[in-house]
Wavefront OBJ file of the C-alpha trace (Angstrom):
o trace
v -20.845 4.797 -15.578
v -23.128 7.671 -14.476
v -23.290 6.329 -11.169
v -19.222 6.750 -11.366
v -18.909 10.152 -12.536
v -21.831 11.319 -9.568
v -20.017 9.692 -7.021
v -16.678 11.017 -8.337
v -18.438 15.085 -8.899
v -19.706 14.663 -4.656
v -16.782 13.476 -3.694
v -14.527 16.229 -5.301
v -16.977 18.894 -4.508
v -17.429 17.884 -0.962
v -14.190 19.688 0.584
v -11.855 22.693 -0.867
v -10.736 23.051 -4.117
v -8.010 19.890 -4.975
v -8.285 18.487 -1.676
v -10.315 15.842 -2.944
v -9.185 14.325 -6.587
v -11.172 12.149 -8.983
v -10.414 10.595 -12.138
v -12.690 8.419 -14.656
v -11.322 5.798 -16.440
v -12.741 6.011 -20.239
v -11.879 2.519 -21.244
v -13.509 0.836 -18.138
v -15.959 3.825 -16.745
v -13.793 3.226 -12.991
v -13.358 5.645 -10.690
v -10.069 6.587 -8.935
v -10.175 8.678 -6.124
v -7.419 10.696 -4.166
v -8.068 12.881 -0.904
v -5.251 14.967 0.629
v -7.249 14.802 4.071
v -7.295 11.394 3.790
v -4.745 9.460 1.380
v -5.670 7.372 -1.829
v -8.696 4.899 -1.773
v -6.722 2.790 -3.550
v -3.414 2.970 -5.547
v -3.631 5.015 -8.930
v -2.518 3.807 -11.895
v 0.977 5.056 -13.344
v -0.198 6.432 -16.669
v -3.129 8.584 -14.443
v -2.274 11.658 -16.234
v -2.878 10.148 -19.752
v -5.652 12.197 -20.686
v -6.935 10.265 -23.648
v -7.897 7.567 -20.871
v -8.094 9.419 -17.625
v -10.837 11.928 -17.290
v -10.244 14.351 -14.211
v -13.370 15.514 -12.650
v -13.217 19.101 -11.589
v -14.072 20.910 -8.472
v -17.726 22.234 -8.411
v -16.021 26.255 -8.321
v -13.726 25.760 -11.736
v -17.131 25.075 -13.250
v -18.350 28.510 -12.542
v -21.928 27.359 -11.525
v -23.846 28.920 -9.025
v -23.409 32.563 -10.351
v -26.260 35.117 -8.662
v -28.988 35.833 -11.144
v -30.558 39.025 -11.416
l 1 2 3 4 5 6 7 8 9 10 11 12 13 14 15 16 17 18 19 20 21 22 23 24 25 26 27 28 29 30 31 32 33 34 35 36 37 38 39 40 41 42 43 44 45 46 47 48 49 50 51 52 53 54 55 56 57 58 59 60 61 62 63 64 65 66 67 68 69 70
């Protein structure tokens, strides 16, 4: 499953803020992907927004990492 959430974190992060979406599936650790640029991978399920199964991965920016140190 950790090889699912990477894949889904590079593949969000890679272009603009919610051009790229990625969900995990919490029963079965898959990975649904969406791109705007692009299309779907493949067709998302119809209950994706059930959060208690789906988890959406965020962009890298609405994580707030990458703040200068001084």
């Amino acid at each position: 499953m950790f090889e699912t959430i990477h894949d889904a974190f590079l593949f969000v992060g890679f272009a603009a803020p919610y051009e790229h979406q990625a969900w995990i599936d919490l029963k079965t650790g898959e990975g649904y992907f969406q791109s705007d640029l692009y299309g779907d991978y493949e067709p998302l399920p119809e209950d994706i927004e059930n959060t208690d199964r789906y988890l959406y991965v965020p962009h890298k920016s609405e994580l707030s990492l990458g703040k200068a140190l001084r």
